[in-house]
C-alpha positions, 0 to 999 in steps of 0.5 A: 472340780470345775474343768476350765473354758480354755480360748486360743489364739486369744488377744494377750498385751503384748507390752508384757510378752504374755502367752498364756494367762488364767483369768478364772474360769477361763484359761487363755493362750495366745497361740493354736492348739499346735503352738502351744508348747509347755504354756498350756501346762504351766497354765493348767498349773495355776488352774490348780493352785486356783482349786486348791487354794481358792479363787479370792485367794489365789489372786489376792496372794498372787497380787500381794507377792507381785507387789511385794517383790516389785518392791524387793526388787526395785521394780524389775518386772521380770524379776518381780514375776519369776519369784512368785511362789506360784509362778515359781511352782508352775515354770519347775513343774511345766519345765521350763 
């Protein structure tokens, strides 16, 4: 299994209050190694959903469930983002 290139302190849109993000191979996170909290294990989360499911998988899933429960949910993003079965998965398993 392919470790990931983890990048600190890297730029994240700020629009969506993003602190971590994993953009296969790479996993990002806004804050240094000392402020990074449960962000990096959640990430480390999708890091693994991404080996077990597949990368083109994973991501198209990921995007089909966005799409799908922005419409469920009439266009809350926060909504739409908290009941994707992955992000679901990776905030109960990080705690938090």
């Amino acid at each position: 299994m392919r470790e990931p290139i983890i990048k600190f302190n890297h730029w994240l849109p700020e629009k969506f209050g993003a602190v971590g993000m994993t953009l296969y191979p790479f996993i990002l996170i806004k804050y240094s190694k000392a402020d990074v909290g449960n962000v990096l294990t959640h990430e480390m989360i999708h890091w693994g959903q991404i080996q077990k499911d597949g990368v083109l998988k994973f991501y198209f899933m990921y995007g089909l469930y966005w799409a799908f429960n922005m419409w469920k949910y009439k266009f809350d993003t926060y909504k739409a983002y908290m009941n994707i079965p992955y992000e679901v998965e990776a905030y109960e398993k990080a705690g938090g």
